[in-house]
C-alpha positions as CSV (number, residue, x, y, z in Angstrom):
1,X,-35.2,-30.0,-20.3
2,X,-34.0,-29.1,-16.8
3,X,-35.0,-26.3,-14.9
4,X,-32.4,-23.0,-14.8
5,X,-30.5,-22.9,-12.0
6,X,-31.5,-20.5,-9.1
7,X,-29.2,-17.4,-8.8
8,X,-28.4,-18.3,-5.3
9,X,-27.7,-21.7,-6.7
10,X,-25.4,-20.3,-9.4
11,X,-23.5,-17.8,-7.0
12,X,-22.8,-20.9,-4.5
13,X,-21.6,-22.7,-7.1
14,X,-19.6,-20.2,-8.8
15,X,-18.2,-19.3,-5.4
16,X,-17.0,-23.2,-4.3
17,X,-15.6,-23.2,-7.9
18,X,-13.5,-20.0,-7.1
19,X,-11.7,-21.6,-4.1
20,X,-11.0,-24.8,-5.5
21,X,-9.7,-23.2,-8.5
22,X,-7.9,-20.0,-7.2
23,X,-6.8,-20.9,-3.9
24,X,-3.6,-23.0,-5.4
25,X,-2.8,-20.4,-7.6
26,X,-2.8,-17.6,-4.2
27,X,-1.0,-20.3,-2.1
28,X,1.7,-20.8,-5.4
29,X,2.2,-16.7,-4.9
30,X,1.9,-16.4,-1.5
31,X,4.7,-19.4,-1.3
32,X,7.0,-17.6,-3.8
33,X,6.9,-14.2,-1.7
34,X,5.0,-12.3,-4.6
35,X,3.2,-10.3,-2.1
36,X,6.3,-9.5,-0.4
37,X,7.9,-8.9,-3.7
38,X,5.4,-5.9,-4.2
39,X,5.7,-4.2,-1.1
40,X,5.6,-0.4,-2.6
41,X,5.8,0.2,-5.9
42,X,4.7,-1.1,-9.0
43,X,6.4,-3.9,-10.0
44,X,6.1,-5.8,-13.5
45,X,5.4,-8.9,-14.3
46,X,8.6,-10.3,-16.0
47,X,10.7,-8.6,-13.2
48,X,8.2,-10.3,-10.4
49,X,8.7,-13.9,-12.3
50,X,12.9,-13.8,-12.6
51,X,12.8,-12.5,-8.4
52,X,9.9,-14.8,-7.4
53,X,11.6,-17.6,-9.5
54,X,8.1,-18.2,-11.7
55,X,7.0,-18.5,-15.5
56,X,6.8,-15.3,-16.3
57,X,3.4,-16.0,-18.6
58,X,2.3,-17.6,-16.0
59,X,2.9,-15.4,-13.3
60,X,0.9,-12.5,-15.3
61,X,-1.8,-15.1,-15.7
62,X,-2.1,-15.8,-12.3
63,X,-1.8,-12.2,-11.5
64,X,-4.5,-11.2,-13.7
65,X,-6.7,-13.6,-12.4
66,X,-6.0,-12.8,-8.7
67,X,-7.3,-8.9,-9.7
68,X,-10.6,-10.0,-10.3
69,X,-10.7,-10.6,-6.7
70,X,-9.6,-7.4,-5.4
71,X,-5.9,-9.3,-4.7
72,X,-3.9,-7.3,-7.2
73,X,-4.3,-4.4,-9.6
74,X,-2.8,-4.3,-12.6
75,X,-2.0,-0.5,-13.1
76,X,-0.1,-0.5,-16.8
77,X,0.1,-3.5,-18.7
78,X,1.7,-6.3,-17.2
79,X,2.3,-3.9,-13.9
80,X,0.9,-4.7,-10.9
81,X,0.4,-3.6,-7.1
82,X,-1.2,-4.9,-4.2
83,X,-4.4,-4.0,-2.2
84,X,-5.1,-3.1,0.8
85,X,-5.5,-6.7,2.2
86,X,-2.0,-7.4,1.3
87,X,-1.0,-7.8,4.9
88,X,-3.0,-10.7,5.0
89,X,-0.7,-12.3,2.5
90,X,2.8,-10.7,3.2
91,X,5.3,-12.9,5.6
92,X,5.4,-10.7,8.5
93,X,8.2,-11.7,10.9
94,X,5.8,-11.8,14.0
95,X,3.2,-14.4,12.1
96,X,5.3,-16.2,9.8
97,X,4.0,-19.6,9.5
98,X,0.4,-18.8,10.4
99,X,-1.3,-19.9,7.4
100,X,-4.7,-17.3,7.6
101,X,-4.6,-14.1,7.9
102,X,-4.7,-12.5,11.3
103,X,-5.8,-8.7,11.1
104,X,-4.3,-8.3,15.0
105,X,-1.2,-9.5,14.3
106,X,-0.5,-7.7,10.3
107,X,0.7,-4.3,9.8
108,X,-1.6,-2.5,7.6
């Protein structure tokens, strides 16, 4: 039987497994202007999809997934907003095509 994996262990792991895995799915979103799409209000999910051109099940998917990270928040079901870091991820004239977020040059 092998040892249990150390906690620190576990957490790096978890963590390299987290980027590889979400990373895509924020660069699918970030490519389809979903941040930009919810600049303000609420928006739901279906509506996002159809403007964004997505799956809508998979657009909620994605979003939900995202919220565990503190990307989104989903504030009735299906219904999301963004976070405070959305500047990092919105397509601000001044930086678009800079792919990582650049706190100087974002609007908060």
């Amino acid at each position: 039987m092998s040892a249990p994996m150390s906690n620190s262990g576990f957490q790096a792991a978890m963590s390299i497994l987290s980027h590889v895995y979400f990373a895509p799915i924020l660069g699918r979103l970030i490519r389809a202007r979903v941040p930009d799409l919810l600049a303000g209000e609420a928006v739901r999910s279906a509506e996002l999809a159809n403007q964004a051109g997505l799956h809508p099940l998979s657009t909620v998917r994605a979003l939900r997934a995202l919220t565990a990270f503190g990307v989104f928040r989903e504030v009735a079901p299906c219904t999301f907003v963004k976070v405070k870091l959305r500047a990092c991820f919105g397509m601000h004239p001044a930086v678009s095509g800079i792919t990582r977020c650049s706190p100087l040059r974002n609007s908060f």
